[in-house]
N, C-alpha and C positions, 0 to 999 in steps of 0.2 A: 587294332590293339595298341594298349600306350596307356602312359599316366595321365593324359590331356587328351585333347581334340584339337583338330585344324583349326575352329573357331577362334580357340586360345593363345594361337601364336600372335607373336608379338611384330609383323611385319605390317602394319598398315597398310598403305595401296599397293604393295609392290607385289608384280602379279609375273608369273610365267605359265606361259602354254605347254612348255615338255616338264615341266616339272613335278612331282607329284605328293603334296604337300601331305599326305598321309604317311607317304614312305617316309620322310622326315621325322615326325613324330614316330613313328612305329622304332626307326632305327634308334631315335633319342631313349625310348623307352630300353632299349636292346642296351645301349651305353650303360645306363643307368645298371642295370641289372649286372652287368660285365664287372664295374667298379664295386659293387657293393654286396656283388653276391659271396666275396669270401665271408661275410660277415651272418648276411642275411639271408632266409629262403627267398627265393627270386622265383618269378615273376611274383613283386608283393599284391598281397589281397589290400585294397584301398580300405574296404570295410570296417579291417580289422585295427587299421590304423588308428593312434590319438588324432586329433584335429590338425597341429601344428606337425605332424608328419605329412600327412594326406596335403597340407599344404605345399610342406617343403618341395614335396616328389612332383606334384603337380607344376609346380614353379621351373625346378630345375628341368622337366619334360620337358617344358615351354622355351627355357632360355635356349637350351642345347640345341632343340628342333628348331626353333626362329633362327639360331646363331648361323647354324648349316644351311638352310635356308637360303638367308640376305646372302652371305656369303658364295653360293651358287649360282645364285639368280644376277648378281650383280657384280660381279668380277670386274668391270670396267670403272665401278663408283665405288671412288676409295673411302668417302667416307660411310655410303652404306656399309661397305663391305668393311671396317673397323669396329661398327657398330656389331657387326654379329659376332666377328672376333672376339667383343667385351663380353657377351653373352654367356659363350662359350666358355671361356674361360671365369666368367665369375663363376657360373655353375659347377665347373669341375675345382674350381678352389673347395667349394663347400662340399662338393662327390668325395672329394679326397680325406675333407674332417669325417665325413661319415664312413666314409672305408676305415679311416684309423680308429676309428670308436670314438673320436673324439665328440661328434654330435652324436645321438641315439636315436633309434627312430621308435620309442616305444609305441607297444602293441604287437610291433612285427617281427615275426619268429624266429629267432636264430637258428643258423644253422646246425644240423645237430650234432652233439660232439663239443659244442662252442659255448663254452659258460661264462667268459668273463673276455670283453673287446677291453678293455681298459690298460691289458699289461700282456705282456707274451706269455700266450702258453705251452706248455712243455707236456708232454703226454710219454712218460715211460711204462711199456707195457712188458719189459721183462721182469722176469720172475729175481733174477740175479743184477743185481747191480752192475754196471760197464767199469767200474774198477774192481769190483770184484774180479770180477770173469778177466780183467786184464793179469790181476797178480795171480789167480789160482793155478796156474803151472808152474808159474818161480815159487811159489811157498808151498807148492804139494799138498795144498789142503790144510795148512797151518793155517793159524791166525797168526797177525801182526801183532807185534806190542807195541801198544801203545808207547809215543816218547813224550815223557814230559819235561818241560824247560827245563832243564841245568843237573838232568837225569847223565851217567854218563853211559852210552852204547854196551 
């Protein structure tokens, strides 16, 4: 399970016997889902995706599971192991525009409840306003009068 496949990853020859290059991916797919599922229904359907979605997701699987990867596998080679680090980190730059809404991954479903990733939303579900309901014991069910500029009290 994952956005990619093992084939996909971005390590060349660099090869370990305890390590298990699925778990990687799987876990990368797992990130991915973590960051962006305020936004989005997770685990996403690829299907359903535009094209330059389906990319994107695929790509960022890729860098995050190669990133963890090299950086496992290679602990002693600092430049391998820099190399995943950049990985890693380019892909959660761009995890992070798509958590803020700032990229879109149209096709894919938002969450529900969520109509607009572009500005914060605010959801008031009572019946009575919070300043209402602050002043209606000091004004006993009166209303305020309104004050107007250079009105005197």
């Amino acid at each position: 399970m994952g956005y990619s496949s093992v084939e996909d990853m971005l390590i060349g020859d660099v090869r370990s016997n305890i390590l298990d290059k699925q778990a990687f991916v799987e876990d990368a797919a797992r990130e991915i889902d973590s960051k962006i599922g305020r936004i989005y229904q997770v685990p996403l359907n690829l299907s359903q995706l535009e094209q330059y979605a389906v990319l994107t997701i695929k790509r960022l699987n890729n860098h995050i599971a190669s990133g963890r990867f090299l950086m496992a596998a290679n602990a002693g080679d600092e430049s391998i192991h820099a190399y995943g680090r950049m990985l890693v980190r380019e892909a959660y730059q761009e995890l992070d525009l798509i958590a803020s809404g700032s990229i879109q991954l149209d096709g894919a479903p938002l969450r529900p409840g969520l109509t607009d990733t572009t500005g914060p939303t605010i959801s008031h579900q009572d019946q009575v306003s919070s300043l209402d309901a602050f002043y209606e014991p000091v004004m006993g069910g009166r209303q305020m009068a309104l004050w107007e500029p250079g009105a005197m009290p």
